[in-house]
C-alpha positions in Angstrom: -19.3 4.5 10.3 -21.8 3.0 8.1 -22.1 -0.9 7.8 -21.5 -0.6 4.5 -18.1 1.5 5.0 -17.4 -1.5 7.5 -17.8 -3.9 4.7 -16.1 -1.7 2.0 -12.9 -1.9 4.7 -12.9 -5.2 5.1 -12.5 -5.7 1.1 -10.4 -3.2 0.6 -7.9 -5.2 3.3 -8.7 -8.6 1.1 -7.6 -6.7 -2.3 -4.7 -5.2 -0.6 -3.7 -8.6 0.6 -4.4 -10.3 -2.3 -7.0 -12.6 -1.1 -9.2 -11.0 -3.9 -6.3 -11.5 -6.7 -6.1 -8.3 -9.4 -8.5 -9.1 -12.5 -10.6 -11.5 -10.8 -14.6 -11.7 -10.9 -16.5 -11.0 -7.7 -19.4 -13.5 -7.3 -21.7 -12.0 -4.9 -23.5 -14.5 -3.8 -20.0 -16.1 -2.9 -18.9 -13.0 -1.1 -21.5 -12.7 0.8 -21.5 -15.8 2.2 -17.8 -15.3 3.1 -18.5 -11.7 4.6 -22.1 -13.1 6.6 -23.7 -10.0 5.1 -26.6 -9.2 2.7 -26.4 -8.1 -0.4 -27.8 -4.3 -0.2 -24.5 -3.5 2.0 -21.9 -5.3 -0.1 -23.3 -3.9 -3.2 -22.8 -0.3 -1.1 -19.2 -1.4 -0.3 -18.3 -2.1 -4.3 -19.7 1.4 -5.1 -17.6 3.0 -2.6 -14.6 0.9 -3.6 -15.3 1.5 -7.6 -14.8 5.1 -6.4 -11.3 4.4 -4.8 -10.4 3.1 -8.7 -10.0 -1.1 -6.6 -12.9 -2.2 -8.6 -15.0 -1.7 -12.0 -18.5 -2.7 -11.9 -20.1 -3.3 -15.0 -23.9 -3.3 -16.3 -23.7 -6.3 -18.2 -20.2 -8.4 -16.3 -21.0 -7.8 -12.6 -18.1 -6.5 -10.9 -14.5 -7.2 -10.3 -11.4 -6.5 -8.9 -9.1 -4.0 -10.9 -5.9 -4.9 -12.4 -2.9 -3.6 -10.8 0.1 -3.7 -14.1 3.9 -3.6 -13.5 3.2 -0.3 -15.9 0.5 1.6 -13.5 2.9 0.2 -10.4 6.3 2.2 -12.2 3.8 5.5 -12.6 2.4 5.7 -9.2 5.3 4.8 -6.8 7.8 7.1 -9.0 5.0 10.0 -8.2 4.3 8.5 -4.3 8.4 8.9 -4.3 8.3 12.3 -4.4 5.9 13.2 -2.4 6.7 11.1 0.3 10.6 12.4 -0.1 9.3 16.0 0.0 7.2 15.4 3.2 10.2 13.6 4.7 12.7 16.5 4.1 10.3 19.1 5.7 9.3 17.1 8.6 13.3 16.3 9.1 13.5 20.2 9.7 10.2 21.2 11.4 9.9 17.3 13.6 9.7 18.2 17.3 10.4 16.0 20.5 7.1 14.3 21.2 6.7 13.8 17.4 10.2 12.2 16.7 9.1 9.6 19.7 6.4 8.6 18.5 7.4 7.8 15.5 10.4 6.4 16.9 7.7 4.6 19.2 6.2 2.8 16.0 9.6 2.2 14.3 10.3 0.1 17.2 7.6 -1.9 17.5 7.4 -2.3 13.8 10.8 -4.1 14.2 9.4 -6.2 17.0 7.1 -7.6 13.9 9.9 -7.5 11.4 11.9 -10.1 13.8 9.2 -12.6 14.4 8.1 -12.4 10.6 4.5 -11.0 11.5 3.7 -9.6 8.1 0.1 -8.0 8.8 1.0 -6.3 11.9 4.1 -5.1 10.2 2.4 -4.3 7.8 -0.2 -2.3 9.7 2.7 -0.1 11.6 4.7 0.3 8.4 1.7 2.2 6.6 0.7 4.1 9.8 4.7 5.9 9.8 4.6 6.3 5.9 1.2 8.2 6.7 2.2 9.7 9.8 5.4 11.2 8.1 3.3 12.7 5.4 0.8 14.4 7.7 4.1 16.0 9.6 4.9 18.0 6.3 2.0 20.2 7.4 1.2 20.8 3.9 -2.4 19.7 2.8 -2.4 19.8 -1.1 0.6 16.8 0.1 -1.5 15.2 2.5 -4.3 15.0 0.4 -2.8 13.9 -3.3 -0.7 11.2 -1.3 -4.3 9.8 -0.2 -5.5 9.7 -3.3 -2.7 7.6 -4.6 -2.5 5.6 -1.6 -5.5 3.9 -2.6 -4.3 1.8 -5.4 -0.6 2.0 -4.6 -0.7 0.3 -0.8 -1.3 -3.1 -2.8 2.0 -2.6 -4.3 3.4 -1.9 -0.7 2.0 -5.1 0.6 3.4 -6.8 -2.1 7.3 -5.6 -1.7 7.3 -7.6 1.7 6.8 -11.1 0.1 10.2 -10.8 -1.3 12.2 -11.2 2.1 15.4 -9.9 0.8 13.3 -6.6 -0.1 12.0 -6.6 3.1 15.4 -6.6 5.1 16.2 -4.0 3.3 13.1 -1.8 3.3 14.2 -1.9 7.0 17.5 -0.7 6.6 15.7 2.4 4.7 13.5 2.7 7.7 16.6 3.3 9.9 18.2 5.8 7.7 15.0 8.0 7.5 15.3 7.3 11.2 18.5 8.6 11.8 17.9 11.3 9.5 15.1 12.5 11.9 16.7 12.5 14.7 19.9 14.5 13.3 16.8 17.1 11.4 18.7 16.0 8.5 16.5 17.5 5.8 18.9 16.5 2.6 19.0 12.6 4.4 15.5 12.7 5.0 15.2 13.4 1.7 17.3 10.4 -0.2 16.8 8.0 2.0 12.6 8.4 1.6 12.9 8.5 -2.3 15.4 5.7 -2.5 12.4 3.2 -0.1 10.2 4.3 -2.7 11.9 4.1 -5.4 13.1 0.7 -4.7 9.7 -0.3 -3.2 8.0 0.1 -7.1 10.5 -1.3 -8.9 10.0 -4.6 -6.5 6.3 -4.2 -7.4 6.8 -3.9 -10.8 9.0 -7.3 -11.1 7.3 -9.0 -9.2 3.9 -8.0 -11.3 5.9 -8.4 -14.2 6.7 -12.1 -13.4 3.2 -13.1 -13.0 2.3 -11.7 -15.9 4.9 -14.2 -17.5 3.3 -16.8 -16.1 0.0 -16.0 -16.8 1.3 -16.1 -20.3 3.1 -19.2 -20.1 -0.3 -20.7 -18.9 -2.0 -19.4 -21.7 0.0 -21.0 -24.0 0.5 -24.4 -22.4 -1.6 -26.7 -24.6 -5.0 -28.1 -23.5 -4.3 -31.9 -21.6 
């Protein structure tokens, strides 16, 4: 891997995280400082991640990171629902025995996180079954549209476990599909997958929704 794929990683973690916040300016100089790199590599990385659709670079405004709307949040998980439902259902009736533990491997020690409130190593796991499941529908038009989208949407996902309601319940969903599995429930698979997501964006979307409000409200506070 190329340093400046090493970089582009380690910003594309920050943005996911929201440590670089949606809309905001990247001062290079700044960022570099931050990252301890030059700035031939991070201007490298913010190519590569312009081409992901994380951030606009512009001749005359520099770059910065792209907005992530309540609107574009609504579009993409409704889309990432049904493919990751789909993949669910077939891999519920084609899952075999080494597969099914060791995804039931990763459930578990995703839950290990859940309980101690680890959020980036949740996190981490939680992405890697979503994936994994996806790769186990064996179908690669799935596999590689659901990449695609991944790229903007797994901000969203990082998102829905601030809300710690949401994210007791995004484990429940977990279970489910788990069960499902292990039954080669196909039809179960199926609802309990598209119901996560489902409920996954519209989280996204009201919580993107409610900054927006505030944004707003700041706008229109008066000057002190």
């Amino acid at each position: 891997m190329s340093f400046a794929h090493q970089v582009a990683n380690n910003l594309r973690d920050r943005i996911i995280r929201g440590d670089l916040p949606p809309g905001d300016r990247i001062v290079e100089r700044t960022l570099c400082e931050t990252l301890a790199v030059s700035r031939t590599p991070l201007r490298e990385a913010l190519k590569l991640l312009e081409a992901e659709g994380l951030v606009e670079i512009s001749q005359h405004k520099g770059a910065r990171i792209m907005s992530f709307t309540a609107e574009e949040a609504s579009n993409l998980f409704e889309v990432i629902a049904g493919l990751e439902s789909l993949a669910a259902e077939i891999a519920a009736g084609r899952i075999e025995a080494a597969e099914l533990d060791e995804l039931a491997d990763m459930h578990a020690r995703m839950m290990v996180h859940y309980r101690r409130r680890e959020k980036d190593p949740y996190f981490e796991l939680n992405s890697a079954i979503h994936d994994r499941i996806v790769h186990l529908s064996l179908n690669p038009i799935l596999i590689a549209t659901h990449a695609s989208l991944m790229l903007r949407a797994r901000r969203g996902r990082y998102i829905a476990i601030v809300d710690p309601l949401r994210w007791e319940e995004s484990v429940g969903e977990h279970e489910a599909l788990m069960a499902a599995l292990h039954a080669h429930d196909t039809e179960a698979a199926r609802r309990a997958w598209k119901r996560h997501l489902l409920r996954t964006g519209e989280t996204v979307c009201a919580v993107l929704a409610e900054a927006d409000r505030e944004r707003q409200r700041a706008l229109a506070m008066p000057a002190a």
